[in-house]
MDAnalysis code that builds the backbone (N, CA, C; Angstrom):
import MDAnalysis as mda
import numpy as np

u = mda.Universe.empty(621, n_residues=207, atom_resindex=np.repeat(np.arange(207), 3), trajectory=True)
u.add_TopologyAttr("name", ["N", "CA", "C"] * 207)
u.add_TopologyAttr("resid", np.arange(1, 208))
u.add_TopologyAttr("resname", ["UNK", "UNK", "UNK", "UNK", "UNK", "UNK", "UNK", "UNK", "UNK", "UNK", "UNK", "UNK", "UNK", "UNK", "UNK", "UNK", "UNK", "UNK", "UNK", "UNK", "UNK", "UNK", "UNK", "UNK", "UNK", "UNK", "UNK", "UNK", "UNK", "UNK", "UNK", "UNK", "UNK", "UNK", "UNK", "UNK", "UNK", "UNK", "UNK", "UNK", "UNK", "UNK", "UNK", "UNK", "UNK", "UNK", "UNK", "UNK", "UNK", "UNK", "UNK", "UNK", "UNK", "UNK", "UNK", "UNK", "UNK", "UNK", "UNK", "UNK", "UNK", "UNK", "UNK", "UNK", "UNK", "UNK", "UNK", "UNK", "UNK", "UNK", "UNK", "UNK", "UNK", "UNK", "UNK", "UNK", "UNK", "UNK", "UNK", "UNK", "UNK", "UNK", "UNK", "UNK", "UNK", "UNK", "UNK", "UNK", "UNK", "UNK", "UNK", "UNK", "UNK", "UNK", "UNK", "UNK", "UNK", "UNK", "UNK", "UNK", "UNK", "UNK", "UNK", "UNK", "UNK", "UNK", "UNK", "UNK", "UNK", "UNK", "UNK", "UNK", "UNK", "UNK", "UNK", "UNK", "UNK", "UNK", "UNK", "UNK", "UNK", "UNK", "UNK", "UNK", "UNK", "UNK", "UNK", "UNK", "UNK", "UNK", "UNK", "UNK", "UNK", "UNK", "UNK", "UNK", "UNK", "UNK", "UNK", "UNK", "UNK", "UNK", "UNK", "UNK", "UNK", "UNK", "UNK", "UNK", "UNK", "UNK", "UNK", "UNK", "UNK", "UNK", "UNK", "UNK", "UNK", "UNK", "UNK", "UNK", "UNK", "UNK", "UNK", "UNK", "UNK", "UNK", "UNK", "UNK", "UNK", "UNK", "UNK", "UNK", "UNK", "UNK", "UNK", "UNK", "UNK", "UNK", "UNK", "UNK", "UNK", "UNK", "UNK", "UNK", "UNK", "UNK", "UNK", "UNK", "UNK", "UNK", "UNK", "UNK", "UNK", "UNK", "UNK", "UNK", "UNK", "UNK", "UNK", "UNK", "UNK", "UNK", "UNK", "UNK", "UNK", "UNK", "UNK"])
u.atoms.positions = np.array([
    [142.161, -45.050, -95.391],
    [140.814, -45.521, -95.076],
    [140.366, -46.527, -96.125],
    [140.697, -47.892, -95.754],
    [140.329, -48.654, -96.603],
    [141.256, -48.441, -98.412],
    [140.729, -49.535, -99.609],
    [141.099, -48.801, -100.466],
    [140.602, -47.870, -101.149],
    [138.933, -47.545, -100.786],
    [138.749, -45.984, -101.368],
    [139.471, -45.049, -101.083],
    [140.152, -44.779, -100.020],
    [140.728, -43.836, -99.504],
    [140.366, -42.989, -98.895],
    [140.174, -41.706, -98.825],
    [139.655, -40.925, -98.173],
    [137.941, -40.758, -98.644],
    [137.034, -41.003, -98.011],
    [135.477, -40.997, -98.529],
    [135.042, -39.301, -98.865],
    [135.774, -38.394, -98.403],
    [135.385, -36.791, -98.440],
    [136.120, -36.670, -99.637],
    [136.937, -37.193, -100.403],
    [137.509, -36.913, -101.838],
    [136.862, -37.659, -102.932],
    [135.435, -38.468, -102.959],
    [135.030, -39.196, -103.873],
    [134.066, -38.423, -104.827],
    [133.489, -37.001, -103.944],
    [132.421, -36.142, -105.087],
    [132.290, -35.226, -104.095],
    [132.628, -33.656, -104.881],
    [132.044, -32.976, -103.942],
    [130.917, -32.899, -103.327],
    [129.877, -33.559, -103.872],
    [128.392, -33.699, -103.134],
    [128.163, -34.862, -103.274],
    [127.808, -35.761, -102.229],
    [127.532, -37.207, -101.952],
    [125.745, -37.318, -101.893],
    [125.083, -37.739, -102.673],
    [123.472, -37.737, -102.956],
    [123.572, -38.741, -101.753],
    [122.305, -38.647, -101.007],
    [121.480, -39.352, -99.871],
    [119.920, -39.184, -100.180],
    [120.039, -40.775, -100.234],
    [119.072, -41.186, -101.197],
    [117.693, -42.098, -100.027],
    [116.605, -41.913, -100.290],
    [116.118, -42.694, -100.028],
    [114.844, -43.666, -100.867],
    [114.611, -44.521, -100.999],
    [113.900, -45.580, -101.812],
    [113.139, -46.254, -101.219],
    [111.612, -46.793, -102.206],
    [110.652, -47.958, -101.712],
    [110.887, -49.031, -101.953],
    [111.862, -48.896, -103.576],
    [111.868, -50.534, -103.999],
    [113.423, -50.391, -103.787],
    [114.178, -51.848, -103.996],
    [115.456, -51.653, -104.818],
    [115.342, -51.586, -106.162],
    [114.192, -51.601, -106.861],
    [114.461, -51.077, -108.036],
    [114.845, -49.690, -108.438],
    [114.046, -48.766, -107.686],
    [114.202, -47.251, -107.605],
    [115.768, -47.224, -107.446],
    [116.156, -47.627, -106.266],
    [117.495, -47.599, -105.867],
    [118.623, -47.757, -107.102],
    [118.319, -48.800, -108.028],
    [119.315, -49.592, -109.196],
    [119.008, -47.582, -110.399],
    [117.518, -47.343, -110.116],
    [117.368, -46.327, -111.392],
    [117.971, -45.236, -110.663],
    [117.623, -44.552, -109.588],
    [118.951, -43.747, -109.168],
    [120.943, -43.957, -109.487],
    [120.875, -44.446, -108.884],
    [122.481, -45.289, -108.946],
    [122.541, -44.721, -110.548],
    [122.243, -45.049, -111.677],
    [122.295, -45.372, -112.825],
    [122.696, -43.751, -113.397],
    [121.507, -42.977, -112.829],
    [121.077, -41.953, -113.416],
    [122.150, -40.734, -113.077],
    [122.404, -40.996, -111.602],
    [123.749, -40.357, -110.895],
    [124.926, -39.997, -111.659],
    [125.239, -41.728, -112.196],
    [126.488, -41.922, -112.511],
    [126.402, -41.338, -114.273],
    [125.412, -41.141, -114.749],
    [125.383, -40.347, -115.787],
    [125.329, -38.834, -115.994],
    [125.148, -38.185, -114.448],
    [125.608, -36.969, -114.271],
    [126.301, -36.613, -114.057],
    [127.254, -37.637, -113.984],
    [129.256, -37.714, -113.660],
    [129.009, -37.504, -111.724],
    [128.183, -38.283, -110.878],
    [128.455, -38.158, -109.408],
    [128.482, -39.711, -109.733],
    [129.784, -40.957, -109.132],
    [129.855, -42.067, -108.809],
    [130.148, -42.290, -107.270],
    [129.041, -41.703, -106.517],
    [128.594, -42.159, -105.248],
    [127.442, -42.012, -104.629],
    [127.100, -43.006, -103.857],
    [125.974, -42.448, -103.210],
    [125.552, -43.579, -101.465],
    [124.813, -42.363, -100.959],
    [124.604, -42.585, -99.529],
    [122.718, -43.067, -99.664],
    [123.029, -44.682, -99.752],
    [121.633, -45.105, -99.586],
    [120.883, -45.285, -98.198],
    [120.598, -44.684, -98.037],
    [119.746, -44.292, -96.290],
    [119.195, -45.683, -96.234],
    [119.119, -45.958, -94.664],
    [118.214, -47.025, -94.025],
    [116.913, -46.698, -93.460],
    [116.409, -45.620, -94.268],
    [115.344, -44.866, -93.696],
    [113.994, -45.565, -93.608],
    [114.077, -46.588, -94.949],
    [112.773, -47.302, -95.097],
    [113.368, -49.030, -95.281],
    [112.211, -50.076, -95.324],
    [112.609, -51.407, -94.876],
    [113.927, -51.744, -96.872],
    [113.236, -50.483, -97.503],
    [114.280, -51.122, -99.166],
    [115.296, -50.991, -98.850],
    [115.914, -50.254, -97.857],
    [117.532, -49.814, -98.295],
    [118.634, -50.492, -98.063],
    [118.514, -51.881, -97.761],
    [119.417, -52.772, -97.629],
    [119.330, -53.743, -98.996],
    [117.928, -53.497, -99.402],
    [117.725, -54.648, -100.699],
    [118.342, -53.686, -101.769],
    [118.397, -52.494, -101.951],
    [118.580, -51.083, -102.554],
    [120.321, -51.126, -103.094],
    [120.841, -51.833, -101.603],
    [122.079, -51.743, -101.689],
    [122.990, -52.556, -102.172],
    [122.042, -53.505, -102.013],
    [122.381, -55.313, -102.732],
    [122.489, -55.409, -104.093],
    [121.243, -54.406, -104.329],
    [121.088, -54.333, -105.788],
    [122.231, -53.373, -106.858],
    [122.364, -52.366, -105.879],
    [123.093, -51.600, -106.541],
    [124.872, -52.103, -107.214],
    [125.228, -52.648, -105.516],
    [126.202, -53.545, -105.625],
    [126.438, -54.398, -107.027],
    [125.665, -54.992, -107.025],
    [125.715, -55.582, -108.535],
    [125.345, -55.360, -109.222],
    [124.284, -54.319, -109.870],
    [124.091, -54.274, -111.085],
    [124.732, -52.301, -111.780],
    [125.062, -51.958, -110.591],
    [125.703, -50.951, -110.805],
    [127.266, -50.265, -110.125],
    [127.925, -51.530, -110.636],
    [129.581, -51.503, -110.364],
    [130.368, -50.080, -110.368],
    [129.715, -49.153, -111.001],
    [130.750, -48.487, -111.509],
    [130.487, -47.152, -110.620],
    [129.369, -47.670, -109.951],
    [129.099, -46.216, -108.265],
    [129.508, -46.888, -106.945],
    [130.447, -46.240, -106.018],
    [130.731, -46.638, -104.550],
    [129.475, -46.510, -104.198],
    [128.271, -47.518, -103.364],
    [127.351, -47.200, -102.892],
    [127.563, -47.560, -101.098],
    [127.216, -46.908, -100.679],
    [127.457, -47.093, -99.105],
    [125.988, -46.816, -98.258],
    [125.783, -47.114, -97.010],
    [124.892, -47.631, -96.382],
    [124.678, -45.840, -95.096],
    [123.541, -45.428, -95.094],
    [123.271, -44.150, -94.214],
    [122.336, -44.497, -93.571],
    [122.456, -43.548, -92.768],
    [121.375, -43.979, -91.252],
    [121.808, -44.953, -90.098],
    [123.167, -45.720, -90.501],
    [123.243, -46.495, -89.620],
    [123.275, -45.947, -88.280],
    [122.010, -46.550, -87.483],
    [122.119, -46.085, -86.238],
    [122.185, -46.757, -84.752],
    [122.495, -48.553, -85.674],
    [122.523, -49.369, -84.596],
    [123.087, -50.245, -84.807],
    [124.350, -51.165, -84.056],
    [125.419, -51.881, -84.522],
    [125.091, -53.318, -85.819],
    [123.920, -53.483, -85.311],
    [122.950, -54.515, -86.577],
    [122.913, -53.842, -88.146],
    [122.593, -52.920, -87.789],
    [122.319, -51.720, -88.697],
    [123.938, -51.926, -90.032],
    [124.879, -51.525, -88.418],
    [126.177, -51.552, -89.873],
    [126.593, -53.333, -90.276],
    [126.269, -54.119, -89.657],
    [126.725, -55.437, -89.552],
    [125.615, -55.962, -91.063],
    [124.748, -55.339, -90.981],
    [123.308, -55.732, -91.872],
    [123.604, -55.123, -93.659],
    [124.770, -53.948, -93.025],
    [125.214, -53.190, -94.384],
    [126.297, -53.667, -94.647],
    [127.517, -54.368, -94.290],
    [128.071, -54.509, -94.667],
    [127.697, -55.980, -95.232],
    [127.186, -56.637, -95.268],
    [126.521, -57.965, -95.265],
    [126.142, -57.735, -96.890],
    [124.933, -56.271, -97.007],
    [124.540, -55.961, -98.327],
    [125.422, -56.163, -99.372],
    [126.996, -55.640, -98.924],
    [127.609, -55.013, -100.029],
    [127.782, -53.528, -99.589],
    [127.304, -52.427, -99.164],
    [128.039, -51.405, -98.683],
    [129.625, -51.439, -98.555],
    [129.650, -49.904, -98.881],
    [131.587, -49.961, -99.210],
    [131.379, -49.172, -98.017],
    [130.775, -48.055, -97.696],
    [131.096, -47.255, -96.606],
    [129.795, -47.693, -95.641],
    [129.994, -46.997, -94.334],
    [129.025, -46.927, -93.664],
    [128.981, -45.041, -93.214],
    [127.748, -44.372, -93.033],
    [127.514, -42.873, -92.430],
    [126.601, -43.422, -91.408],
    [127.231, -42.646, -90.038],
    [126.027, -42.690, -88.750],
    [125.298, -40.994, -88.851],
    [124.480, -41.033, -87.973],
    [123.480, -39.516, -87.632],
    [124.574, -38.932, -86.690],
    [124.811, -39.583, -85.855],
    [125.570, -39.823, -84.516],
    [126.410, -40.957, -84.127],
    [126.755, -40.842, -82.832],
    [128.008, -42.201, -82.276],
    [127.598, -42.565, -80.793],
    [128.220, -43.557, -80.600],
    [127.350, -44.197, -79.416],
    [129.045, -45.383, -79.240],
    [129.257, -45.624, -78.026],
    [130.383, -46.611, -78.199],
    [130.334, -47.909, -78.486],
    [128.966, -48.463, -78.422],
    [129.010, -49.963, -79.040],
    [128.575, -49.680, -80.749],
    [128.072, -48.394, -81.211],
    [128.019, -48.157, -82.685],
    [129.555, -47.902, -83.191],
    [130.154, -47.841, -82.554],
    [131.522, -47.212, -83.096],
    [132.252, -48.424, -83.172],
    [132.414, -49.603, -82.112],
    [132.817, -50.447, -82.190],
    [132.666, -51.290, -83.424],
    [130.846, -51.494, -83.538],
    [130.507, -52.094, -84.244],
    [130.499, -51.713, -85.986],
    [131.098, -50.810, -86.127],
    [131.614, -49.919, -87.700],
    [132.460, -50.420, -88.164],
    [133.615, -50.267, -86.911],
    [135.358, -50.656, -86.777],
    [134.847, -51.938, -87.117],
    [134.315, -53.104, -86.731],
    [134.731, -53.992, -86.728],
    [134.034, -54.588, -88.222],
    [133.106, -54.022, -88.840],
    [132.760, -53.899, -90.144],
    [134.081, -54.269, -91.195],
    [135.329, -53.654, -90.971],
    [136.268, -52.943, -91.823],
    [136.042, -52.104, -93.060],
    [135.161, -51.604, -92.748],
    [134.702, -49.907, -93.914],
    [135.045, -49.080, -93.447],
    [135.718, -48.662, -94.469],
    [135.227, -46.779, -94.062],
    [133.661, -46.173, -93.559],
    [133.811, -45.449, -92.731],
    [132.823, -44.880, -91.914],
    [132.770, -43.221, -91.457],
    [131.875, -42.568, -91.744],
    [131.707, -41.033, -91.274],
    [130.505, -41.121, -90.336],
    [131.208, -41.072, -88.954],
    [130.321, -41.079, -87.306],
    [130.134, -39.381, -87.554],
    [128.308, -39.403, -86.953],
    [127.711, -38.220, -87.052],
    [128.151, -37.533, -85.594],
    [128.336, -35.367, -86.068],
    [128.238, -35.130, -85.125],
    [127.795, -33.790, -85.188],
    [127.380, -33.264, -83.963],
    [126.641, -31.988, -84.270],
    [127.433, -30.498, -82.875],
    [127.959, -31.345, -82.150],
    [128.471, -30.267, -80.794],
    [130.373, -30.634, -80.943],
    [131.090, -29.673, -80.509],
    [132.212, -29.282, -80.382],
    [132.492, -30.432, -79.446],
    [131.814, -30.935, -78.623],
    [132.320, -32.250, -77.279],
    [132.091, -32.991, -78.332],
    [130.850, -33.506, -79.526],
    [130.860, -34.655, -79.925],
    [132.465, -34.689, -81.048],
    [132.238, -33.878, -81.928],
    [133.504, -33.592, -82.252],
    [134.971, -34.157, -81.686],
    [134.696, -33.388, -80.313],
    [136.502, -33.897, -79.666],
    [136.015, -35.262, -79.704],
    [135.401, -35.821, -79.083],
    [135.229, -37.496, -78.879],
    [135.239, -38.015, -79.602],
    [135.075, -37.698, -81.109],
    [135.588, -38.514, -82.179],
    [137.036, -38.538, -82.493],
    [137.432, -37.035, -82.433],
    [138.646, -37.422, -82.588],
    [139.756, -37.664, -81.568],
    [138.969, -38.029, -80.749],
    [139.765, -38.934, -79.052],
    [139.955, -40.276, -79.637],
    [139.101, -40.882, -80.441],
    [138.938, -41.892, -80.595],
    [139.422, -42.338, -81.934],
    [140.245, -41.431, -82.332],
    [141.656, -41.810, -83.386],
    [140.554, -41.454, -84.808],
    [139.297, -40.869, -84.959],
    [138.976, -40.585, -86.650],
    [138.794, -39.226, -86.551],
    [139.423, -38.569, -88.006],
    [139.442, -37.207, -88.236],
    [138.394, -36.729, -88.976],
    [137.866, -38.063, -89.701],
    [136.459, -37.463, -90.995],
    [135.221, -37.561, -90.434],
    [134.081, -36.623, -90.444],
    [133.297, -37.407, -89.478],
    [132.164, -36.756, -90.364],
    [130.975, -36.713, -90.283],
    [129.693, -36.561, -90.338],
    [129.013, -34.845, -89.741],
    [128.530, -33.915, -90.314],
    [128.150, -32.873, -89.857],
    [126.800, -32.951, -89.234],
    [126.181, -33.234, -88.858],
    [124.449, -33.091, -88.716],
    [123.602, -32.866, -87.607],
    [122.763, -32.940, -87.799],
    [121.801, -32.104, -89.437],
    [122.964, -30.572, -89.278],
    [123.106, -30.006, -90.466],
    [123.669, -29.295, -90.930],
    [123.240, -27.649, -90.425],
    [122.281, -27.494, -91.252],
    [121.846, -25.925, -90.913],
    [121.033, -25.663, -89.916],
    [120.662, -27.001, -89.064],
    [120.196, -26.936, -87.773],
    [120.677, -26.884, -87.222],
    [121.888, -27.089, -86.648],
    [123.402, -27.257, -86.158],
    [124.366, -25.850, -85.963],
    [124.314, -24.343, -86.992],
    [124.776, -23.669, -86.896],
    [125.530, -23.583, -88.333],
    [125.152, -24.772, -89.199],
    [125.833, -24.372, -90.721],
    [127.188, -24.037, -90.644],
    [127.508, -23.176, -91.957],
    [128.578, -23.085, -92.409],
    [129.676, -22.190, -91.323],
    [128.688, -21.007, -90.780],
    [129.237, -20.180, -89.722],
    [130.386, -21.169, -88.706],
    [128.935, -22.248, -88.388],
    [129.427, -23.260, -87.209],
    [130.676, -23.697, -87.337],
    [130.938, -24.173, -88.625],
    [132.264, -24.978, -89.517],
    [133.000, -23.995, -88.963],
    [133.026, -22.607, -89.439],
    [134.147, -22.327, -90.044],
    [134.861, -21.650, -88.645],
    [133.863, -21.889, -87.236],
    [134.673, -21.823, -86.238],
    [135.353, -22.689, -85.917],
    [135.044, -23.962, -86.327],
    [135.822, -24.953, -85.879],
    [137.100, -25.598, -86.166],
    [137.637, -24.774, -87.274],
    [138.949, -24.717, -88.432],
    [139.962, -24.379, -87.348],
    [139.599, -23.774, -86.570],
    [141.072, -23.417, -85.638],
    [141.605, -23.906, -84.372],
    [140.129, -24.197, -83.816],
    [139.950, -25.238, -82.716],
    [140.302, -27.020, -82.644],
    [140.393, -26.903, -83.789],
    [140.239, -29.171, -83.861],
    [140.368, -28.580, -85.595],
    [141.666, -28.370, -85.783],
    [142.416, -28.034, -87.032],
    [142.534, -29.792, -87.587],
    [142.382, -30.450, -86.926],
    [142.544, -32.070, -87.664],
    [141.360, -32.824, -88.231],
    [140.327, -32.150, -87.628],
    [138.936, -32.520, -87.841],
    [138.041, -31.806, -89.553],
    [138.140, -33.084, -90.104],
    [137.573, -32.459, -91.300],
    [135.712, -33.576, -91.563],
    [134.959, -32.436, -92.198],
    [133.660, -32.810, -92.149],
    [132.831, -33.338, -93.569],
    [132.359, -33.801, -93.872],
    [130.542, -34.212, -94.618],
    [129.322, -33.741, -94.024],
    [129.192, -32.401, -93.952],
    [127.940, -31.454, -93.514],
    [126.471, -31.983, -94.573],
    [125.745, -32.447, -93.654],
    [124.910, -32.932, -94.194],
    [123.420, -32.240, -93.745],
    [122.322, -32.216, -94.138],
    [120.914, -31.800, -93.581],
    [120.779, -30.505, -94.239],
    [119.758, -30.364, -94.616],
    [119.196, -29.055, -94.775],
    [119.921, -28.271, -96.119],
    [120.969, -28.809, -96.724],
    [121.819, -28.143, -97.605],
    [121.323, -27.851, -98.760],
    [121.071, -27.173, -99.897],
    [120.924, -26.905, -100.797],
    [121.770, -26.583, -102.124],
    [121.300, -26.135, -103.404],
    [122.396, -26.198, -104.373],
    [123.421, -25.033, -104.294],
    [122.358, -23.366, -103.782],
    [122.553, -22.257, -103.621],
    [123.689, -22.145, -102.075],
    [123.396, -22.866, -100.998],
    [124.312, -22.747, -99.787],
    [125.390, -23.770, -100.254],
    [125.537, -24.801, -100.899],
    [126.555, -25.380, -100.914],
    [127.835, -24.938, -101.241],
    [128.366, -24.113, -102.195],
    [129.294, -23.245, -101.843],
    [129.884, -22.888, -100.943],
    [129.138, -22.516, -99.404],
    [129.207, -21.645, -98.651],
    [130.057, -22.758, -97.815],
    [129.497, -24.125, -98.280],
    [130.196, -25.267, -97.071],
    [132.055, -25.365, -97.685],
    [131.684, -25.997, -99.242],
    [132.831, -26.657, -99.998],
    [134.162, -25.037, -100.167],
    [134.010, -24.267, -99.268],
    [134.991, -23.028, -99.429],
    [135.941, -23.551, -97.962],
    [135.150, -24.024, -97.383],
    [135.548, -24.295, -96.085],
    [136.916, -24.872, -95.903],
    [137.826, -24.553, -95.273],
    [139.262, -25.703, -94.911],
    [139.127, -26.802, -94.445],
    [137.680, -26.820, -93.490],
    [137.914, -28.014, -93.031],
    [136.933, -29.063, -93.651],
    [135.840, -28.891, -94.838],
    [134.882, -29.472, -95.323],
    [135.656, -30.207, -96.637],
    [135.226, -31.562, -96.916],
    [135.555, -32.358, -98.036],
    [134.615, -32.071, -98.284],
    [133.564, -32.535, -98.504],
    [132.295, -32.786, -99.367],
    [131.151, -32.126, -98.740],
    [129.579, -32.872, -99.441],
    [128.456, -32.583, -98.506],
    [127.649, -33.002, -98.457],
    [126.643, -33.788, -97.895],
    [125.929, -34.386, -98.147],
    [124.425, -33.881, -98.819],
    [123.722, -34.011, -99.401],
    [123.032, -33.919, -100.197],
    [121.327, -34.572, -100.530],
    [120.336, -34.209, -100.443],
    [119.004, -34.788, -100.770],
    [118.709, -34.335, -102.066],
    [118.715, -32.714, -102.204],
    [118.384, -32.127, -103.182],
    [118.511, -32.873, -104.889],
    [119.584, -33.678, -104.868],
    [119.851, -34.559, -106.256],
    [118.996, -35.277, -106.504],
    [117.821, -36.597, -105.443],
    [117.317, -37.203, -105.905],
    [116.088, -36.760, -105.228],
    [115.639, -35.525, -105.937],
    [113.615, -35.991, -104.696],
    [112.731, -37.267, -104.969],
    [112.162, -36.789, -104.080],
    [111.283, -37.924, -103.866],
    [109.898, -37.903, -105.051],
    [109.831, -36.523, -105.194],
    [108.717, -37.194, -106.864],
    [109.951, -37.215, -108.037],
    [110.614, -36.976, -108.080],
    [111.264, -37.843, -109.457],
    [111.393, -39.403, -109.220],
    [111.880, -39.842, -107.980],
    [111.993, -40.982, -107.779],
    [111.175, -42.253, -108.363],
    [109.903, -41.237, -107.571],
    [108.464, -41.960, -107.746],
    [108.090, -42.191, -108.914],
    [107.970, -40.982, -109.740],
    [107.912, -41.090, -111.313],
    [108.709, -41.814, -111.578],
    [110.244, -41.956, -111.649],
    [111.552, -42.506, -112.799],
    [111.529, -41.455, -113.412],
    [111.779, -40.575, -113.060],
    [112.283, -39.156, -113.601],
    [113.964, -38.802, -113.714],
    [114.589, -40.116, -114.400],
    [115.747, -40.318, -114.296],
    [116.758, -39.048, -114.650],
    [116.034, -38.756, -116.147],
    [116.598, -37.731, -116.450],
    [116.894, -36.317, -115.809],
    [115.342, -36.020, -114.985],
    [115.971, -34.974, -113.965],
    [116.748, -34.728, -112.862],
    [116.923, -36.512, -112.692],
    [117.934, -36.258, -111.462],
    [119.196, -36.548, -112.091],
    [119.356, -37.373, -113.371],
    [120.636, -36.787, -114.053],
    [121.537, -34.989, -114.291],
    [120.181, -34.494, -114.530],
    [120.152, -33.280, -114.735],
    [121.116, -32.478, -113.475],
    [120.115, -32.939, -112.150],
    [120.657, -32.624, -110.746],
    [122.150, -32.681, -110.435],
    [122.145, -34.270, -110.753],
    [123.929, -34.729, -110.945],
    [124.640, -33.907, -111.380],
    [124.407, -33.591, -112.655],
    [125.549, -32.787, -113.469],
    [125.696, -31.668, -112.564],
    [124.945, -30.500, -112.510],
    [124.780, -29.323, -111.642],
    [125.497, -29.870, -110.348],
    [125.328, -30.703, -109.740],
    [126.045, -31.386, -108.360],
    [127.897, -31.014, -108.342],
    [127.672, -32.061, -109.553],
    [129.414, -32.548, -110.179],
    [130.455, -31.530, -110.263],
    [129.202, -30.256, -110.995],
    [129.939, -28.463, -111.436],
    [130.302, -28.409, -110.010],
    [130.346, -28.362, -109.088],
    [130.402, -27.808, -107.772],
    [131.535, -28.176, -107.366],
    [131.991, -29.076, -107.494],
    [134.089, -29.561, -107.053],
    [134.542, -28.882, -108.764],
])
């Protein structure tokens, strides 16, 4: 997958981040990578997260930053444009899928049902996107699915915490997980760098 390689082997917990400025974005990134996590999933949740990503791109080389939320083929065409190394969908749609592929990133297409599941991996990808997570049926959900679509491995994302994360990363078929809990939204606001450094580290213990 590209030359990162596999995107579920880069941190056991992948922070998903969201931001007002790209400045916030550059002081996250920063603060991460001083808690020993060098990745992160900058959401398209608000109009920063493409400037977020631009920024990060260059002034903070030394984190894979990749593009979340993509939920519309502009969306990944707009991220890869930023600088995004990866792209994450919620979900898949066949002109979103097209339009990923033709990105050339690595990409984790969201999914939440056993049909969405097979249809991804009908469609030749094994890594995909969990979500929302503990709305979905959680870890239970996973760990039925280890025997059924034994090729299918996940990034369970939504709802996760520091205390359930365990419960995912035990899993056979889980690489990683996705993550909010690392950066809230009042540290953000403040520049409360240090506590979400803090977060990081505690993150990092977890692989």
């Amino acid at each position: 997958m590209s030359e990162l390689g596999s995107l579920l082997t880069l941190s056991p917990v992948v922070p998903v981040v969201v931001v007002d400025t790209a400045e916030q974005g550059v002081g996250v990134a920063k603060a991460l990578v001083a808690g020993g996590i060098k990745v992160i999933e900058m959401t398209l949740r608000t109009p920063a997260g493409l400037e977020a990503i631009r920024a990060i791109a260059d002034e903070v080389p030394e984190i894979v930053v990749g593009a979340g939320t993509v939920t519309t083929p502009q969306r990944a065409a707009d991220a890869a444009a930023a600088g995004s190394q990866f792209l994450v969908s919620p979900g898949l749609t066949p002109s979103l899928l097209a339009a990923m592929k033709d990105t050339g990133l690595p990409f984790l297409p969201g999914t939440a049902t056993v049909s969405e599941v097979l249809s991804v991996l009908e469609a030749g990808i094994t890594e995909m996107k969990f979500f929302p997570a503990e709305q979905s049926g959680g870890a239970p959900f996973l760990s039925g699915l280890v025997t059924v679509t034994p090729d299918a491995r996940f990034c369970p994302t939504g709802g996760i915490r520091v205390n359930t994360a365990p419960d995912y990363l035990k899993l056979a078929n889980v690489g990683c997980i996705g993550g909010t809990w690392l950066t809230p939204a009042d540290a953000i606001a403040a520049g409360d760098w240090e506590r979400i450094t803090k977060l990081a580290a505690e993150a990092a213990a977890l692989g």
